[in-house]
BAVOSE-539891 format. One line per 2 residues: their letters; for each residue x, y, z of C-alpha. Coordinates in Angstrom, 2 decimals. Layout:
// residues N
A	X:Y:Z  ...
***
This chain:
// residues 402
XX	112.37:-11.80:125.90  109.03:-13.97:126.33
XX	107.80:-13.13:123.03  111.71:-14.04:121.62
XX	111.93:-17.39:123.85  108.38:-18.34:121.78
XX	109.51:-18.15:118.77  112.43:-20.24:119.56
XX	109.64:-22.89:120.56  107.81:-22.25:117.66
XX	110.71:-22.97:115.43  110.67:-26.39:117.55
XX	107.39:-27.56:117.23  106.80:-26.80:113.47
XX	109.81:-29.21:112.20  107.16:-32.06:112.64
XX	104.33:-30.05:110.85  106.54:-29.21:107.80
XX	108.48:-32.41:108.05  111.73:-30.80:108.58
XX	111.91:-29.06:104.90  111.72:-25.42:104.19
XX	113.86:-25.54:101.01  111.10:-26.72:99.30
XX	109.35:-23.07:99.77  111.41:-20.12:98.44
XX	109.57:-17.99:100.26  111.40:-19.38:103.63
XX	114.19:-16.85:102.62  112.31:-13.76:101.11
XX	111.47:-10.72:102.85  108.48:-8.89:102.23
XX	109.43:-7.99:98.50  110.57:-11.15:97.28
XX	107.08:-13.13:98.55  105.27:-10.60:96.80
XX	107.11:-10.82:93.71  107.88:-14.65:94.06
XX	103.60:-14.85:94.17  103.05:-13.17:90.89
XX	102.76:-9.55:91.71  104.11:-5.96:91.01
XX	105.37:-4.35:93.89  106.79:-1.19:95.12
XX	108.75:0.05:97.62  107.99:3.45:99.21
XX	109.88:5.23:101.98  107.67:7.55:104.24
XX	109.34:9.97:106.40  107.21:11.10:109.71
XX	107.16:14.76:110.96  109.32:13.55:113.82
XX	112.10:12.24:111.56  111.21:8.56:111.51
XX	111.53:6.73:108.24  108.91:4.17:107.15
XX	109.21:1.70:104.93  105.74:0.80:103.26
XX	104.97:-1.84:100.01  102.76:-1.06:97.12
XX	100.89:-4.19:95.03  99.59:-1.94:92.67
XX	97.54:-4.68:90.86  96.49:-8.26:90.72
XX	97.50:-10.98:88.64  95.72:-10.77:85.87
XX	94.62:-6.90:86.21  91.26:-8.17:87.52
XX	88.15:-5.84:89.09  85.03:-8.28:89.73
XX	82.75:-5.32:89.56  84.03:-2.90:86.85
XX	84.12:0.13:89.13  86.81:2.14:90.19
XX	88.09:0.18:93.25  89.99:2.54:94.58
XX	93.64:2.71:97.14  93.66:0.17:100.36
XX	96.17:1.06:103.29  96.27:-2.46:105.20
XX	98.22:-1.80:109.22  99.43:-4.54:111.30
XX	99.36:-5.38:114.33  101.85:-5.39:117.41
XX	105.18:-6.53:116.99  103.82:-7.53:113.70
XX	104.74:-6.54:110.16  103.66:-6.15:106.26
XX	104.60:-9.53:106.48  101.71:-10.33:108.12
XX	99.38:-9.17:105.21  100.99:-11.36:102.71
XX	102.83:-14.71:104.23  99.45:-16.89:104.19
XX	100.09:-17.12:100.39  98.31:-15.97:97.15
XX	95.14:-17.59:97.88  94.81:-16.83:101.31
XX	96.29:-13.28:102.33  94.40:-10.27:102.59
XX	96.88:-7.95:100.03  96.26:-10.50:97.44
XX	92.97:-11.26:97.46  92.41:-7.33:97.65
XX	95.10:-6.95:94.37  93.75:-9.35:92.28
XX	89.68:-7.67:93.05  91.55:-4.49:91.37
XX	92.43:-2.58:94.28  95.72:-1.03:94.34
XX	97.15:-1.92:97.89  99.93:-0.39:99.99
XX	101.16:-2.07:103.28  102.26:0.12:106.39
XX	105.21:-0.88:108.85  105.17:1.00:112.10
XX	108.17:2.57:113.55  109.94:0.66:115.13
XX	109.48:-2.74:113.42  111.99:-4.27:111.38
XX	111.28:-2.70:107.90  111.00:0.61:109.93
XX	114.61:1.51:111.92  116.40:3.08:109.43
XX	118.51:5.98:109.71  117.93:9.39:108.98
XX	119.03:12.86:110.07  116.83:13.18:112.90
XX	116.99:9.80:114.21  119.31:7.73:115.08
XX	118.03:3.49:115.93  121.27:3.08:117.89
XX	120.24:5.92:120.84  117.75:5.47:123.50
XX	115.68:8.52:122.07  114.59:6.67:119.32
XX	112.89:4.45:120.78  111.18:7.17:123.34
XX	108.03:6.69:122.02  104.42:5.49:122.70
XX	101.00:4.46:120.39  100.04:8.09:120.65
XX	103.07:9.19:118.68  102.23:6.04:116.19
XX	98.99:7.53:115.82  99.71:11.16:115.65
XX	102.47:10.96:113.06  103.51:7.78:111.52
XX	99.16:6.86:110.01  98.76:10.69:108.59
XX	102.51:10.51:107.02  101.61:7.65:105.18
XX	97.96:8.26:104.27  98.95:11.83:102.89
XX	102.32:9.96:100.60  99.55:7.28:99.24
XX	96.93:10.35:98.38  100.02:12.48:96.77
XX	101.46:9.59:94.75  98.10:8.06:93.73
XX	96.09:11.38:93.23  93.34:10.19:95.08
XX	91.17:12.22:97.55  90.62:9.13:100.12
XX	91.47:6.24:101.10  90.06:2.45:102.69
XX	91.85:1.52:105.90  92.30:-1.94:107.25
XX	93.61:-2.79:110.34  94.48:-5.64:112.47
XX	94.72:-5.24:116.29  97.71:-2.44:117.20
XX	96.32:-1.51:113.59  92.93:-0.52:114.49
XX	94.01:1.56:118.22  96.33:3.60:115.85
XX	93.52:4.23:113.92  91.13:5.49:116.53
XX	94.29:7.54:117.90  94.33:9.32:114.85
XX	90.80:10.14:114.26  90.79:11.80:118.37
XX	93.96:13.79:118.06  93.59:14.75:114.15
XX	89.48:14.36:113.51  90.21:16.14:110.10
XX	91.44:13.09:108.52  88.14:11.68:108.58
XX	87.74:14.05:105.58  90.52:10.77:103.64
XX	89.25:8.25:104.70  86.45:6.18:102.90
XX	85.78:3.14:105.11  87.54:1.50:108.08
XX	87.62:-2.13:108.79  88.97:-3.17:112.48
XX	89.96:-6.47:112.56  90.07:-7.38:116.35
XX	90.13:-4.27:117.29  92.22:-3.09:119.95
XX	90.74:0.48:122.12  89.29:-1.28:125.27
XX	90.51:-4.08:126.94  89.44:-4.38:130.63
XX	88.62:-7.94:129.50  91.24:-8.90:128.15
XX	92.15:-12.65:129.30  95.68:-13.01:128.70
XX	97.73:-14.28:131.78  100.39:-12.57:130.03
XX	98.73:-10.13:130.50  97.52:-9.92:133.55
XX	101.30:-10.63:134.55  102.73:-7.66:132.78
XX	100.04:-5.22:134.07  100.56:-6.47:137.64
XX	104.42:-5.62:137.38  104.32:-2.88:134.98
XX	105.09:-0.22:137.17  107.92:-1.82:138.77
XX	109.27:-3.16:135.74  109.24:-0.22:133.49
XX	111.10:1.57:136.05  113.24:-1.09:136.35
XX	114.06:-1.62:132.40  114.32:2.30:131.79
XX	117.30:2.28:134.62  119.37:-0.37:132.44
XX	118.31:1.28:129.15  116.59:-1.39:127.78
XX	114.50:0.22:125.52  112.74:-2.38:122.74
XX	112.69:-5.80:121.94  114.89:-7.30:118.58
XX	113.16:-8.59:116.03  113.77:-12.58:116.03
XX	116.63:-13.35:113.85  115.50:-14.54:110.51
XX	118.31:-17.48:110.10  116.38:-19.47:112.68
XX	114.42:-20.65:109.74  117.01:-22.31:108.97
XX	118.54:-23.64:111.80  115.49:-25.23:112.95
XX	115.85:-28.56:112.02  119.14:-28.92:114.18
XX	116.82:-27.39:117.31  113.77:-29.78:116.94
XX	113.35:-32.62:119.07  110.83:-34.45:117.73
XX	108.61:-36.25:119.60  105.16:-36.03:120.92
XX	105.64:-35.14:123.98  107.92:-32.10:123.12
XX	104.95:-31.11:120.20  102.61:-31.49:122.95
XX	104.59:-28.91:125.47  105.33:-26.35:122.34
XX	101.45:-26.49:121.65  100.38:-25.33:124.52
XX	103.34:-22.88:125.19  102.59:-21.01:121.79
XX	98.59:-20.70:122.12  99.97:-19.30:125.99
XX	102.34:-16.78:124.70  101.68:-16.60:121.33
XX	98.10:-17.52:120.30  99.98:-19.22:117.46
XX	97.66:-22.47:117.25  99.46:-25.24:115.13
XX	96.52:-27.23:113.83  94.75:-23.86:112.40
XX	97.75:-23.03:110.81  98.35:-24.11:106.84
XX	101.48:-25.98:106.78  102.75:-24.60:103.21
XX	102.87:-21.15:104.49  104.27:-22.01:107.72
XX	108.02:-22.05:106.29  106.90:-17.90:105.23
XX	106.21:-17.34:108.45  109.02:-18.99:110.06
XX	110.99:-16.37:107.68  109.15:-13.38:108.91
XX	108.72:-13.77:113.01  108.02:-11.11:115.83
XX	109.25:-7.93:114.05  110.54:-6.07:117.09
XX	108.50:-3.51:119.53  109.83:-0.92:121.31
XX	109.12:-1.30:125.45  107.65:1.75:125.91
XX	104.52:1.60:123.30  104.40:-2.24:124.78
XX	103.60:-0.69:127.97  101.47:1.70:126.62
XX	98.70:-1.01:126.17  99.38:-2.46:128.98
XX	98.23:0.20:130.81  95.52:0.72:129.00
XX	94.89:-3.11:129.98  95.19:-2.11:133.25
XX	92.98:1.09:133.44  90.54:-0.26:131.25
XX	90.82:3.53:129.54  90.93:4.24:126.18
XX	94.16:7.23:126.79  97.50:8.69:126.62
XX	100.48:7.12:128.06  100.67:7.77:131.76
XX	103.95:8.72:132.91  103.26:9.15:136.70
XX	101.24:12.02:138.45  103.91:14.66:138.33
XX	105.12:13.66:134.60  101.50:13.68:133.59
XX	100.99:17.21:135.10  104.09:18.46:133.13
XX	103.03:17.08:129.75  99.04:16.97:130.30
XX	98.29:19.49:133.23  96.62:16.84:134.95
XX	97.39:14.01:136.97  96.04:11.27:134.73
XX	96.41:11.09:131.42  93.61:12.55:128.68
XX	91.08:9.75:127.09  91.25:9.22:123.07
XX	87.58:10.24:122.20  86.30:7.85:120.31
XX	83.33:9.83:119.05  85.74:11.77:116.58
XX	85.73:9.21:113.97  83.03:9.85:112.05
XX	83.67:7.69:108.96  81.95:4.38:108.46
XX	83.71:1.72:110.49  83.18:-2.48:110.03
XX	84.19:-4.80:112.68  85.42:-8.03:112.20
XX	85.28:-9.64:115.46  85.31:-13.34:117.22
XX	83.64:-15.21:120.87  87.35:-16.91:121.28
XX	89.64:-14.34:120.82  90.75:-13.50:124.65
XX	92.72:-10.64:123.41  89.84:-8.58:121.63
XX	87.13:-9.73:123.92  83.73:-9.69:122.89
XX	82.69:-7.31:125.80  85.42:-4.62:124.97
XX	84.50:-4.71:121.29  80.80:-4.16:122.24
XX	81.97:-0.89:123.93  83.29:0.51:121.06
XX	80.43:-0.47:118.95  78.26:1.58:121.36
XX	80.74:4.52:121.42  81.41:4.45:117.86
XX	78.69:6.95:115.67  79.09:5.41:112.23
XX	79.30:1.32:112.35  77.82:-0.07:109.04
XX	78.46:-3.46:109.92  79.31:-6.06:113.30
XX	80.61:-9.16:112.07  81.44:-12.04:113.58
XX	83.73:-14.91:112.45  81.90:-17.97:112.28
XX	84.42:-20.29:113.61  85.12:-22.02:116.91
XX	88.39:-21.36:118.37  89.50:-18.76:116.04
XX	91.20:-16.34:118.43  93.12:-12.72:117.71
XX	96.57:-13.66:115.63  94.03:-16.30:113.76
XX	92.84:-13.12:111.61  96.07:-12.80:109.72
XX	97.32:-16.56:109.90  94.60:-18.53:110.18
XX	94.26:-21.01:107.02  90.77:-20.22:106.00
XX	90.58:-16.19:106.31  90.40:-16.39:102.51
XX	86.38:-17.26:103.70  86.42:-16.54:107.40
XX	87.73:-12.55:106.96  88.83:-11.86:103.66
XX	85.33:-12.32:101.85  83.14:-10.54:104.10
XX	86.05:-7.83:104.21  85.75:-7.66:100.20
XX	82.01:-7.87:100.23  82.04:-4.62:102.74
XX	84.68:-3.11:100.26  82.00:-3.60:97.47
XX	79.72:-0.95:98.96  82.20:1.90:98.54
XX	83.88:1.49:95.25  83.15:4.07:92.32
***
């Protein structure tokens, strides 16, 4: 409901920024498909379905523009994985010059973009699963991990014919990632290289008053929401995009309150934001999350652990024979890994990405974005990741190709 209720003021405080006019920008009204197409790109869409019965939508850019590859080697297949309550759109609404799919299409790689179950672009009926029952949504990151990365990594290898893979991810993107590589360490054998943007496996430090909020009642309030069903979050209703101009109240003491509010709730800051792709992104909101993976990291949060979804003493002895719930082990993924990380972003804090540097046996590369103020969302809609991430990502990519 919070993360609903700031989207509402975000559709409020960015009639100012874009002076009131979306219809300017097609891409205000295009899904994932129709930006990619309505930038100058082939695309694809794939449907991947899990083990479990969950169907996944994912999107292929198979090349760039022009068919370019800087380097003249074979560049190979990128799988890019958002974040929480995130979406492909998040890979692709900064624009052509700007967003990591592009940049990585037009350097010749051929690039596929994940949804998560549960998101928007991943509800869909099938035989085994139906989005209208509470059982669908009875799941937590380890299932995420366990059976919605490998479905998709093994569809890209079958339908590309290519033995490996180069994984990107972005926050929820990354802790799937590591979830995978503890509970299946044999996929290490298809994967090439890793990049963790943000990355998302310990977070004792976490300051978010958020948060700290949610981990203080999350006990109580996941009891409390199971009783009454409530089971995920809806994805924000894309026609506020274009209702917004009727909602805004523009003056600058209202822009003042929906500033802070957003970098509160959000970490959506306005003036690091690039106001042509804002209408995209307006288009393409908080993508839906079910509760129970929600509370999933904000236990871990709360334990500072790196584990399994604790469902009480006597659940966890049922499902775990033990009382607490088994640690990921980090130590399993053996492939090369690069982080991406940043001194302002409260989410990923610089002391819980340091632990998994130490932890981790293969890092080829600690980077840090040079930029004040550039916090965790900022690494998928921040207006200079073309230079800030996207480079030293491609530069890292470089190293690997054939």
């Amino acid at each position: 409901m919070l993360r609903n209720l700031s989207f509402i003021v975000l559709v409020l405080a960015l009639y100012q920024e874009v002076n009131g006019d979306s219809k300017g920008n097609p891409e205000a009204f295009l899904d994932v498909s129709g930006m990619i197409v309505y930038n100058g790109y082939p695309t694809q869409t794939h449907t991947v379905v899990t083990e479990d019965g969950y169907a996944l939508t994912v999107h292929r850019i198979p090349r760039g523009r022009g068919k370019r590859n800087s380097t003249g080697c074979d560049k190979g297949v990128v799988l890019l994985v958002h974040g929480i309550s995130g979406s492909s759109a998040s890979w692709v609404y900064t624009g052509k010059d700007n967003a990591l799919a592009y940049m990585l299409a037009d350097d010749g790689y051929d690039v596929w973009i994940a949804n998560a179950r549960g998101n928007e672009y991943s509800t869909m009926y099938t035989r085994q699963r139906d989005p209208r029952t509470r059982e669908f949504w009875d799941f937590s990151l380890t299932e995420s991990g366990v059976y919605d990365l490998p479905a998709v990594i093994d569809y890209i290898l079958e339908k590309t014919g290519k033995e490996k893979i180069i994984y990107v991810g972005h926050s929820m993107g990354t802790t799937l990632f590591y979830i995978m590589m503890s509970q299946l360490p044999e996929y290490n054998e298809k994967i090439t290289v890793m990049i963790s943007l943000a990355p998302i496996v310990y977070t004792s430090h976490t300051k978010s008053g958020v948060g700290n909020v949610l981990a203080f009642l999350q006990e109580p309030l996941s009891k409390f929401l199971n009783l009454i069903g409530f089971t995920h979050i809806m994805p924000v209703p894309h026609f506020l995009s274009e209702i917004r101009p009727m909602l805004c109240i523009d003056t600058p003491l209202i822009s003042n309150i929906c500033q802070k509010f957003l970098i509160l709730v959000e970490g959506v800051d306005l003036q690091r934001l690039n106001p042509t792709f804002i209408p995209a992104y307006l288009n393409n909101p908080y993508a839906g999350a079910p509760i129970k993976q929600m509370m999933h990291l904000v236990q871990l949060f709360k334990s500072g652990r790196f584990c399994q979804y604790n469902y009480g003493k006597s659940e966890n002895l049922k499902r775990y024979n033990r009382t607490q719930p088994p640690s990921y082990n980090i130590s399993e993924t053996k492939v090369p890994v690069a982080i991406l990380y940043s001194d302002s972003d409260t989410t990923a804090n610089v002391i819980d990405v340091m632990k998994l540097y130490n932890e981790l046996p293969n890092v080829i590369k600690l980077h840090k974005v040079p930029c004040k103020d550039f916090n965790h969302i900022a690494f998928v809609t921040h207006k200079d990741i073309a230079t800030l991430v996207n480079k030293p990502v491609i530069d890292i990519l470089h190293l690997y190709c054939t």
